[in-house]
C-alpha positions, -999 to +999 in steps of 0.1 A: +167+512-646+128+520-644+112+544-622+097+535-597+061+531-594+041+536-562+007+527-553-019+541-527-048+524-529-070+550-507-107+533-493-127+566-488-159+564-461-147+550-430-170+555-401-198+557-426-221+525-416-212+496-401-216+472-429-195+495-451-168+494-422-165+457-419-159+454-458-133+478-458-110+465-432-116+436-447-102+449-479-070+465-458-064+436-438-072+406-463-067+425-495-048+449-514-062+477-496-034+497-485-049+531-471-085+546-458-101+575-446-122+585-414-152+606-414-146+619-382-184+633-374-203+599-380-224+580-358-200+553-358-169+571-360-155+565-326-161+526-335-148+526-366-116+542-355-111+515-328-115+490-358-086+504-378-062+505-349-028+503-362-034+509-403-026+539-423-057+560-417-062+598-432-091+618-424-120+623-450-130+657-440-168+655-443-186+692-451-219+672-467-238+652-438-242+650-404-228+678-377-202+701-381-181+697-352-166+733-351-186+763-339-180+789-366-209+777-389-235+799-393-271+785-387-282+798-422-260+771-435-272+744-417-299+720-418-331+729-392-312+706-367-280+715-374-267+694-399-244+699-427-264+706-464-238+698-492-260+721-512-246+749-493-211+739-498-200+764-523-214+794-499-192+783-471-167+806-461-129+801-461-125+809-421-157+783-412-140+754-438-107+761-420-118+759-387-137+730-395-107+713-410-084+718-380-114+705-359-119+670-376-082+667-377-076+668-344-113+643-338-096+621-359-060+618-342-081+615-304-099+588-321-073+572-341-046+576-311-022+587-336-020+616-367-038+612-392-018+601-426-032+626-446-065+640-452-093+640-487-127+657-488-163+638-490-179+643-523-148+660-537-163+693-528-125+705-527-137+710-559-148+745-546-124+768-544-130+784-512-126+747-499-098+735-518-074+772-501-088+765-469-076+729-468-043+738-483-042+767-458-045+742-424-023+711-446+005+737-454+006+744-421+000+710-401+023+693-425-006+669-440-008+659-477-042+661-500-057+641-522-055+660-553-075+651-587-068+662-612-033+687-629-049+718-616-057+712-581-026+690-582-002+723-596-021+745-570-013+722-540+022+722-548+024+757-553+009+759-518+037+737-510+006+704-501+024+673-509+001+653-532+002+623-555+011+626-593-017+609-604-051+598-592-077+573-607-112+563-590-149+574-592-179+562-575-212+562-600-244+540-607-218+509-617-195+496-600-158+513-605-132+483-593-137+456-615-116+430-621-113+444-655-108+479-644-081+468-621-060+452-651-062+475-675-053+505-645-024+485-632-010+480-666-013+518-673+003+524-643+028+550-644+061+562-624+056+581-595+027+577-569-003+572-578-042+569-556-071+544-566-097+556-550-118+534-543-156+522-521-154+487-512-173+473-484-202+450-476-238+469-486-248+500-462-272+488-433-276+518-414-270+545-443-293+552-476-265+555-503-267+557-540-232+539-539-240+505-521-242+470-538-209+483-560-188+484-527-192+447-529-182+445-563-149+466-553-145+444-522-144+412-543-120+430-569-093+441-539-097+405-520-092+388-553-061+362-554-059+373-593-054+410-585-029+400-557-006+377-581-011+407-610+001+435-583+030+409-569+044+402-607+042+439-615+066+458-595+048+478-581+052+493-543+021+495-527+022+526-503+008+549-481+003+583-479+029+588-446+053+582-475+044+620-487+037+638-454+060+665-450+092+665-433 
């Protein structure tokens, strides 16, 4: 009998901009979409969590833009008006990330009505080390798995005792990453275990300058497409959330 393959396909940036928003539940509710993320210190935030009533929504802890919603940051780390600076990511220290952490978690269950599923970081800067313990620390401890990235941060999670996917696929660069092609080729490489796409779609920004804008429409087209639908149907795969990992 095969193993069994699961899929998560994760939309990061909820609660970024409103046209980004609409294209994404979009993608959960008409597509293939099965999972998305919150950034719970947005301008939109509090809408965007009404919108996404009832789906499988994580947080997507946000330590790059806009205001930190915990106290313990120093002002030296901050913008002039108080703002996040993702330049001074790697100086943050472990105490101001967890605190931090435990404060968009519980933003984004008020907002959401509900716990979050599980929670990923903006940018990746769980990259940093001092970001990537201090996560672990408050998801050890509130029971909440992490989007892990690669076999190092995913050995280190489990070690932490962090449920986390076995694999993960997804970028977001100058072309679009969810093509129809890329979509193929990834489903038929699909191995067993659970496994994230990342992915961006949505309709183009109209609030929010991002590098990463006409290619969420691309992606968008790609997870709304009947062709990906019948492919994922015929393959056997389960598509999945992350509440199927959160801790017991």
């Amino acid at each position: 009998m095969p193993a069994l393959r699961r899929l998560i396909i994760n939309a990061d940036d909820l609660g970024y901009d409103r046209g980004v928003d609409r294209g994404l539940l979009l993608a959960m509710r008409q597509g293939l979409v099965s999972s998305a993320t919150l950034m719970v210190n947005s301008p939109h935030a509090a809408e965007a969590a009404e919108a996404a009533r009832g789906l499988p929504v994580g947080l997507h802890l946000n330590l790059a833009r806009w205001r930190p919603l915990s106290r313990a940051f120093p002002a030296s780390l901050l913008s002039a008006d108080g703002a996040f600076l993702e330049a001074q990511a790697a100086a943050l220290p472990e105490g101001v990330v967890e605190e931090e952490t435990r404060a968009q978690l519980q933003r984004a269950e008020r907002l959401l009505g509900r716990r979050p599923t599980h929670l990923d970081v903006h940018k990746h800067l769980h990259r940093l080390p001092a970001i990537l313990r201090a996560v672990a620390v408050v998801a050890r401890a509130e029971g909440f798995p992490v989007r892990a990235l690669d076999a190092e941060m995913r050995a280190f999670l489990a070690a932490e005792g962090v449920p986390t996917t076995g694999h993960f696929v997804g970028e977001a660069g100058a072309e679009a990453y969810w093509t129809l092609e890329r979509f193929f080729v990834e489903l038929a490489a699909l191995g067993p275990g659970t496994t994230e796409w990342m992915c961006h779609p949505g309709e183009p920004p109209t609030e929010v300058v991002s590098g990463y804008a006409l290619q969420r429409k691309v992606e968008l087209d790609t997870f709304t497409a009947e062709k990906a639908r019948a492919a994922l149907a015929s393959s056997g795969v389960v598509l999945t959330d992350y509440s199927s990992l959160a801790a017991r």
